[in-house]
C-alpha positions as semicolon CSV with decimal commas, in nm:
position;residue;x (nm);y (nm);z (nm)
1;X;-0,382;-14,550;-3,936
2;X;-0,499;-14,808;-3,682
3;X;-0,466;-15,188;-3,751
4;X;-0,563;-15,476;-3,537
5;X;-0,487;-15,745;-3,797
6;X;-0,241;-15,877;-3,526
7;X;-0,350;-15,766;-3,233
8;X;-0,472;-15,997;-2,938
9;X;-0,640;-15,959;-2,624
10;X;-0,452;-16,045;-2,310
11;X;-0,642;-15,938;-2,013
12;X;-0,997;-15,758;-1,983
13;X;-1,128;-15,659;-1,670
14;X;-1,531;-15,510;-1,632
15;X;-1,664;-15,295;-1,389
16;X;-2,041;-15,110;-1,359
17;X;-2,029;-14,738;-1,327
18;X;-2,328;-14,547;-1,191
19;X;-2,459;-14,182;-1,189
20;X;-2,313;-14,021;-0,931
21;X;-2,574;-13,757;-0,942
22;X;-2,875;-13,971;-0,898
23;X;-2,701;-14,139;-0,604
24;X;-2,582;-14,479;-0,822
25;X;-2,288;-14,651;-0,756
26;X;-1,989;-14,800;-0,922
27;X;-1,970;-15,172;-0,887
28;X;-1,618;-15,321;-0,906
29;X;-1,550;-15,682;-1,021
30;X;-1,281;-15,868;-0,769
31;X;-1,063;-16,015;-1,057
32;X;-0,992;-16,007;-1,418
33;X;-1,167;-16,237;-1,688
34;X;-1,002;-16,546;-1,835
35;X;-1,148;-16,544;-2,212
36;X;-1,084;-16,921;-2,304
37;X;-1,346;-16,894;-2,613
38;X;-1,173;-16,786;-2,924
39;X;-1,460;-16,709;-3,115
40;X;-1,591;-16,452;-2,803
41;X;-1,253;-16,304;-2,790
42;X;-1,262;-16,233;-3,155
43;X;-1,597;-16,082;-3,136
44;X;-1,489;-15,833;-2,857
45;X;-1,199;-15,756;-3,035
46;X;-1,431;-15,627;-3,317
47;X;-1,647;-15,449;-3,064
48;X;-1,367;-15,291;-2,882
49;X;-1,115;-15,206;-3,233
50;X;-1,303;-15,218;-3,513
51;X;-1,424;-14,825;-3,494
52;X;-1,080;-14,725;-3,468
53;X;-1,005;-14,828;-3,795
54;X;-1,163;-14,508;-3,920
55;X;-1,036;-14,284;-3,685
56;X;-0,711;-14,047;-3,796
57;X;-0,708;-13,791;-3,495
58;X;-0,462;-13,876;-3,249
59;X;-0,400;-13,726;-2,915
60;X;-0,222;-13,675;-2,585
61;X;-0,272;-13,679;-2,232
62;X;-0,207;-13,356;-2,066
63;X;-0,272;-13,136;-1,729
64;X;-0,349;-12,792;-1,714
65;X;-0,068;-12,768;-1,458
66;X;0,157;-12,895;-1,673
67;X;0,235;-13,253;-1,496
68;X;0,160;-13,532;-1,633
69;X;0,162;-13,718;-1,350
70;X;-0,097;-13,506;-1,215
71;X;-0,322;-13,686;-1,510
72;X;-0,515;-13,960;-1,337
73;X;-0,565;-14,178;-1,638
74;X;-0,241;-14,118;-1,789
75;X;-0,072;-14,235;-1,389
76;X;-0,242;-14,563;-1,393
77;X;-0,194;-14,667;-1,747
78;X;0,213;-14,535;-1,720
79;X;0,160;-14,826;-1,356
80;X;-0,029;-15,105;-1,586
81;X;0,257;-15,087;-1,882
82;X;0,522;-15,070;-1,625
83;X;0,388;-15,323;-1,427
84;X;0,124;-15,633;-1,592
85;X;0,027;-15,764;-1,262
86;X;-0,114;-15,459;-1,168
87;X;-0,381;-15,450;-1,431
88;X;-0,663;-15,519;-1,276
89;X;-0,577;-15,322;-0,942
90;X;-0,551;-15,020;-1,157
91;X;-0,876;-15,090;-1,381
92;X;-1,046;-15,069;-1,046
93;X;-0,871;-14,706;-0,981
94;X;-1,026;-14,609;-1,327
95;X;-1,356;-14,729;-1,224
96;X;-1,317;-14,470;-0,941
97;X;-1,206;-14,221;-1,114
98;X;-1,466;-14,203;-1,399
99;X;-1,706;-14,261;-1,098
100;X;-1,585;-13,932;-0,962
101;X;-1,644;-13,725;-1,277
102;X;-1,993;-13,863;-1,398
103;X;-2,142;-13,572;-1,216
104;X;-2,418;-13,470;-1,458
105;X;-2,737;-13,595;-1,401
106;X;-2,779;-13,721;-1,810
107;X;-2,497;-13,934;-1,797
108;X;-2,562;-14,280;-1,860
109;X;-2,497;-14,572;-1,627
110;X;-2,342;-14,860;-1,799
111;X;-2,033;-15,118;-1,833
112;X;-1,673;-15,022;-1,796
113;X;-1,451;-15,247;-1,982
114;X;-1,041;-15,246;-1,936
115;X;-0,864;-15,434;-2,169
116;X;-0,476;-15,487;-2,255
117;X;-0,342;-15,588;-2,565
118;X;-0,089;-15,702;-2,771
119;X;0,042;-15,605;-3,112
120;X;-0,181;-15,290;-3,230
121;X;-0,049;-15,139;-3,549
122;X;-0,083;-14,737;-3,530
123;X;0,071;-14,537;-3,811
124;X;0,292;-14,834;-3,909
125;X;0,427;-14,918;-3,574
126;X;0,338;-15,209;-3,362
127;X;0,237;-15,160;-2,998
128;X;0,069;-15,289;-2,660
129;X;-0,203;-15,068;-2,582
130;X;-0,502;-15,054;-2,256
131;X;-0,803;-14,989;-2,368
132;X;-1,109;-14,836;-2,181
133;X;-1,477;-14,854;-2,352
134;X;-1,793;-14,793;-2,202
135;X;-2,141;-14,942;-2,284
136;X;-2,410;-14,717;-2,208
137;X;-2,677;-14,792;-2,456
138;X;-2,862;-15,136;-2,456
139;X;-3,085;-15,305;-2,713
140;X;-3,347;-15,571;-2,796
141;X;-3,259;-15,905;-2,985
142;X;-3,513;-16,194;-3,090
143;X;-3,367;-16,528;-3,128
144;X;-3,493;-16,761;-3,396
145;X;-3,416;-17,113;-3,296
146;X;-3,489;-17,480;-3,431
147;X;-3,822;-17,624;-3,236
148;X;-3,963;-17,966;-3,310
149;X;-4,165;-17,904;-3,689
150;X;-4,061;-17,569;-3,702
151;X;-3,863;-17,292;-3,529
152;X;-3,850;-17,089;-3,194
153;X;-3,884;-16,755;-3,081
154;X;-3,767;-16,593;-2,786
155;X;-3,586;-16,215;-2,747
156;X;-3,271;-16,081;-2,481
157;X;-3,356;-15,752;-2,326
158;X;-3,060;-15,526;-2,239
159;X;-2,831;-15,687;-2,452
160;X;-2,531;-15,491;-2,620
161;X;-2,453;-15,450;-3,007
162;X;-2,129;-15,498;-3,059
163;X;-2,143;-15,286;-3,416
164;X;-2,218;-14,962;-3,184
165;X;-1,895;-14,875;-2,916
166;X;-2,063;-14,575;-2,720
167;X;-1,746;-14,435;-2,583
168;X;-1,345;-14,563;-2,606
169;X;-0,999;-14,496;-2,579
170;X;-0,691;-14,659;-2,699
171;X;-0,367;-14,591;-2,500
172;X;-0,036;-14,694;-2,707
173;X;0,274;-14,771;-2,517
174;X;0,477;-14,543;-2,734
175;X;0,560;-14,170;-2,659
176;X;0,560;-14,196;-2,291
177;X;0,749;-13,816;-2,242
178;X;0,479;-13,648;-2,425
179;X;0,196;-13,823;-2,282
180;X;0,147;-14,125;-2,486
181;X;-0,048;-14,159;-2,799
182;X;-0,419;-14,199;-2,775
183;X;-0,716;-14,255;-3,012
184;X;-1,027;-14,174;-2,914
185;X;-1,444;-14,274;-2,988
186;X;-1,763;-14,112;-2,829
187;X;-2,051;-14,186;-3,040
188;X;-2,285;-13,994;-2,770
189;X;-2,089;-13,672;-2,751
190;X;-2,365;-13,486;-2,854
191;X;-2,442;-13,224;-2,577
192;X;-2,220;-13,058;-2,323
193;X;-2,289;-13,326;-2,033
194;X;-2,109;-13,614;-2,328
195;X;-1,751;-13,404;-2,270
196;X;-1,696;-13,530;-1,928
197;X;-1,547;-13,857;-2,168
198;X;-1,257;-13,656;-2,353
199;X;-1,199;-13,337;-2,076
200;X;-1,291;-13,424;-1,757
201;X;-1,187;-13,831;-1,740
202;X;-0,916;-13,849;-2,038
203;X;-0,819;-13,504;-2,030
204;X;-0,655;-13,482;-2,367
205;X;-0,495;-13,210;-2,643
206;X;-0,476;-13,316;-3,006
207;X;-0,122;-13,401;-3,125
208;X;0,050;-13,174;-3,339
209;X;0,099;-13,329;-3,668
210;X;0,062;-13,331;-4,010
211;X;-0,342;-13,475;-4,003
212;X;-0,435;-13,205;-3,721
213;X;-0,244;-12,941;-3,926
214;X;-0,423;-12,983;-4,254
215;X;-0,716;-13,003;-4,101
216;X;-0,652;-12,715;-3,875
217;X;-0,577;-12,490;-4,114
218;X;-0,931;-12,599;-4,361
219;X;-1,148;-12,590;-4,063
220;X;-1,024;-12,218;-3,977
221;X;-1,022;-12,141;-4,366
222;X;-1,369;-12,251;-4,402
223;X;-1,496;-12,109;-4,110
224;X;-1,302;-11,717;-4,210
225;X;-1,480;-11,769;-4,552
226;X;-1,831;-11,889;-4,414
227;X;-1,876;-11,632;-4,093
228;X;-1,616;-11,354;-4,113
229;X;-1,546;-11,206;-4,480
230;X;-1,936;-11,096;-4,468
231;X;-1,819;-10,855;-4,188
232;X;-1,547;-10,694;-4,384
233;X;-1,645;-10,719;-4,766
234;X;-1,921;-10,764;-4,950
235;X;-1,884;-11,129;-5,115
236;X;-2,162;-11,347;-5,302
237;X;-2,278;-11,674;-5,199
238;X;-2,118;-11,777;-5,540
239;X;-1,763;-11,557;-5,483
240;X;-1,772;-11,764;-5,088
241;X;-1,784;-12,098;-5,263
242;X;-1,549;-12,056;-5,523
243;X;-1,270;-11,934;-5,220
244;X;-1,398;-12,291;-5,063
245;X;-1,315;-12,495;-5,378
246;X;-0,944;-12,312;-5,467
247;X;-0,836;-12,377;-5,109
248;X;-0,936;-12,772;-5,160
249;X;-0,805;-12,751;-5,494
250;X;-0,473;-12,632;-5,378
251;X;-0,447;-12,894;-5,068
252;X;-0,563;-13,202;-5,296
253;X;-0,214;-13,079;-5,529
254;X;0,029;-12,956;-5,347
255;X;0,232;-13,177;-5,110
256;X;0,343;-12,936;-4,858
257;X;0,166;-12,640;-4,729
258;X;0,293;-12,289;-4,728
259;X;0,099;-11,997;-4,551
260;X;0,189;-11,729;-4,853
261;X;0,169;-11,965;-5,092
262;X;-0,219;-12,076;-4,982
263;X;-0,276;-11,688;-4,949
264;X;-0,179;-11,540;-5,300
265;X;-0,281;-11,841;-5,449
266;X;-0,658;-11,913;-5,357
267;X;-0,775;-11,539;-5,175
268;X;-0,510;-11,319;-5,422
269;X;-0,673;-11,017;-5,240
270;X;-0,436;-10,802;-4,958
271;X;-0,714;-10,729;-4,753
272;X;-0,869;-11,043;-4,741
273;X;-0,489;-11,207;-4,656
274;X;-0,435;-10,971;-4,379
275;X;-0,784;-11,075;-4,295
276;X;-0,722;-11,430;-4,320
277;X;-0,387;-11,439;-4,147
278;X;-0,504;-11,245;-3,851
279;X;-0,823;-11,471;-3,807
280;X;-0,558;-11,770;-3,806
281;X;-0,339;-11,577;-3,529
282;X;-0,673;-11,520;-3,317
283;X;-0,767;-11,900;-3,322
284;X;-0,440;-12,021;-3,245
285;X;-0,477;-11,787;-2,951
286;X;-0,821;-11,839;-2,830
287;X;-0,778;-12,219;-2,818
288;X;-0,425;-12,225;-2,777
289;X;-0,385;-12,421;-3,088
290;X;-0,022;-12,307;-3,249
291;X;-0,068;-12,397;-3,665
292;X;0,252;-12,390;-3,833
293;X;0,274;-12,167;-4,145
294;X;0,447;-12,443;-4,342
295;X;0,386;-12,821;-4,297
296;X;0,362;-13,167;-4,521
297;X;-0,040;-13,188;-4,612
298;X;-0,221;-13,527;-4,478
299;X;-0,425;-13,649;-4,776
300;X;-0,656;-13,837;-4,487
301;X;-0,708;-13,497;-4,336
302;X;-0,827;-13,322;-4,664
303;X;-1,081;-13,651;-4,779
304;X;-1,211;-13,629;-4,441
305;X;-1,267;-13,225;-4,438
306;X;-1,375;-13,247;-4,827
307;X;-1,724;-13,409;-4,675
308;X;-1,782;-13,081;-4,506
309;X;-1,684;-12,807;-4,776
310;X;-2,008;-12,694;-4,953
311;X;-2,021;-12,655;-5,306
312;X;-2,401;-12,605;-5,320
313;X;-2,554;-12,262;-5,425
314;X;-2,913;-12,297;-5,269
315;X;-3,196;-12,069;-5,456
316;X;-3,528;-12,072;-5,228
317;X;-3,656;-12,440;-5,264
318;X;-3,641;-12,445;-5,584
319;X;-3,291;-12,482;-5,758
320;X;-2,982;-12,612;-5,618
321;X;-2,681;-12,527;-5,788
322;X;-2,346;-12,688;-5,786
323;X;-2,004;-12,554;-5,801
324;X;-1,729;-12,688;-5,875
325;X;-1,514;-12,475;-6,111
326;X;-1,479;-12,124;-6,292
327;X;-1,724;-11,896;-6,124
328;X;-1,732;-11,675;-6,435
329;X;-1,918;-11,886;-6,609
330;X;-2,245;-11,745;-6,330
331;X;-2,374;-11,412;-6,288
332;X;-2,574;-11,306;-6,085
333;X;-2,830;-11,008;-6,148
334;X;-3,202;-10,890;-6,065
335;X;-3,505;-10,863;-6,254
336;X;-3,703;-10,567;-6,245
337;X;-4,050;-10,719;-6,394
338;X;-4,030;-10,985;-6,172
339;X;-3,889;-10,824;-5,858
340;X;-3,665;-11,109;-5,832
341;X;-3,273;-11,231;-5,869
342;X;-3,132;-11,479;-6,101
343;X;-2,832;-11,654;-6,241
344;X;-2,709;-11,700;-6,577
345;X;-2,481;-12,006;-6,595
346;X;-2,263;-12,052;-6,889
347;X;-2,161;-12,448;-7,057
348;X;-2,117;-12,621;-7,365
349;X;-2,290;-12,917;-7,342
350;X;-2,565;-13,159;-7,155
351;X;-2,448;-13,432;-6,982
C-alpha cells in the first residue's frame, strides 16, 4: 500500500524531547539539516519508510469537538504543505507540542525527527508527505576495523538501529477536508502510558474503508464466537472453531461482503444471528465504529487477520489438534473407566 521506490527526502529537521514528568526538557535545534551525503540520506530513508511498507491501516486526524483545526498536529502540517519555508518553524511547534503531552513518568526521552518528502506512493497515488519519528531506544555497536597486522576493535554507545523505528507517522498531502491520510508505527505501544503517540499527540480515527471494514467485521466475529456464544449456548471448543474457519472461508471467496449473506451462510442458526447482529450493533456503538452491512472485502485485511484465527483444539499438554475442515469427522465423548474425555477423528489416509 505504501511505496517509497521514488520518494526523496527534502528537508529533515531534529529536535530532543524530554520527560516532562521527571522535569526534562525539550531541546530545539535552530535550523534544518542540509543532507549532502547520498548514501546517509538513503539510509534514513530506510529507517524512516521502510516499516511502512507493511503497514495497511490508514487513518485520519480528528477532534473530539469536531474541528479540525482544533487538531494541533493536523494545523501545523495543513501550515508546512501550504507553506515550505515554514518547515522548520513548525517542526519546532511539534517539538512543543509532543513536549506538552509526554506527561507519564515511563515515557521515554529521545530524538524527534521531522522530515518532508517528495513522491510517496500510497494506494497507487503519488504524494508529498511530513513525517514525524521518534527514537527512544538506543543500542550498542562494536566496530571491527583494519589495524597494522591485524584488525581493530572499538564499540559506539547510544547509537540508534536504523532496522527498529520506535514510533512514526506519515502525513500525505491528499484528503485535506477529511483530515488527511495518515499511516502510523509504534513499536513500544505496549502499555497504557505508549497511547499518548496515537491519542493524545496524533489524535487519530481509522478511515473507513474497505481494509478497516473486513477487518472490522472478523475482529468482532471472532471475538462474538470466542467470548460471547458461551453465555447464550452451549458450544464445543470444536463447534467454536469450525464457526472461525467458515467465516474465513467465506471472506477468502467471496468478493464483496453481505451481512445476511455471512449470517445464513457460516452461523445458519436464528438465535445465534440475532446474537451476532446485535453484538455487531453494540460495538459499533460502544466505540463509535459504524461497519457497513455490505462492502468490497480487502484480501490484505483477511491475510493479516488469518494470523490470528485459531484453528488449534488444545487437549491438556498432551495433543494438539488441528482444524481445518468438516467438524463431523470429530466427536467428542467421555470415558467412564477412565474418568476422562476424548475425541474420535475420522480420515482416510496418513500423510
Amino acid at each position: 500500500m505504501i511505496s517509497f521506490v521514488e520518494a526523496s527526502l527534502a528537508e529533515l529537521s531534529i529536535h530532543r524531547i524530554g520527560n516532562k514528568s521527571e522535569e526534562e526538557f525539550y531541546v530545539l535545534s535552530e535550523k534544518s539539516i542540509v543532507i549532502k551525503d547520498l548514501m546517509l540520506s538513503n539510509l534514513l530513508q530506510q529507517y524512516f519508510l521502510g516499516p511502512y511498507e507493511k503497514v495497511n491501516e490508514v487513518y485520519r486526524f480528528m477532534h473530539p469537538n469536531g474541528d479540525l483545526n482544533l487538531n494541533e498536529v493536523y494545523h501545523f502540517a495543513e501550515a508546512i504543505f501550504e507553506n515550505g519555508e515554514v518547515f522548520h518553524e513548525n517542526s519546532q511547534q511539534l517539538a512543543k507540542f509532543l513536549y506538552d503531552v509526554s506527561g507519564h513518568p515511563k515515557i521515554k526521552s529521545g530524538e524527534l525527527y521531522v522530515a518532508y518528502f517528495e513522491n510517496v506512493q500510497i494506494e497507487g497515488e503519488l504524494h508529498d508527505a511530513i513525517g514525524i519519528f521518534k527514537s527512544e531506544t538506543k543500542e550498542s555497536y562494536l566496530k571491527v576495523f583494519p589495524e597494522q597486522d591485524g584488525f581493530g576493535l572499538s564499540y559506539e554507545q547510544d547509537a540508534i538501529n536504523i532496522n527498529k523505528l520506535d514510533k512514526g507517522c506519515l502525513i500525505f498531502n491528499t484528503d485535506k477536508e477529511e483530515g488527511y491520510r495518515v499511516a502510523v508505527i509504534d513499536q513500544t505501544n505496549r502499555s497504557a502510558e505508549a497511547v499518548y503517540w496515537k491519542d493524545e499527540f496524533l489524535k487519530l480515527k481509522i478511515r473507513n474503508d474497505s481494509f478497516n471494514q473486513t477487518a472490522s467485521v472478523l475482529g468482532v466475529y471472532k471475538n462474538f464466537v470466542t467470548e460471547k456464544l458461551d453465555e447464550e449456548f452451549e458450544i464445543s471448543k470444536a463447534d467454536k472453531i469450525d464457526l472461525l474457519n467458515r467465516s474465513m472461508k467465506y471472506f477468502k471467496e467471496k468478493e464483496s461482503f453481505d451481512l445476511d449473506e455471512f449470517s445464513n451462510e457460516v452461523i445458519g442458526n436464528a438465535e445465534g444471528i440475532e446474537s451476532f447482529k446485535n453484538y455487531k450493533k453494540n460495538f459499533e456503538e460502544e466505540f463509535d465504529q459504524p461497519i457497513p452491512d455490505s462492502f468490497d472485502i480487502s484480501g490484505a485485511a483477511v491475510k493479516k487477520q488469518a494470523r490470528v484465527y485459531k484453528s488449534v483444539l488444545k487437549l491438556d499438554k498432551n495433543f494438539h489438534i488441528y482444524i481445518h475442515g468438516d467438524k463431523e469427522l470429530i466427536e467428542k465423548g467421555f470415558d467412564d473407566d477412565k474418568s476422562m474425555n476424548y475425541y474420535k477423528v475420522y480420515f482416510r489416509e496418513e500423510q
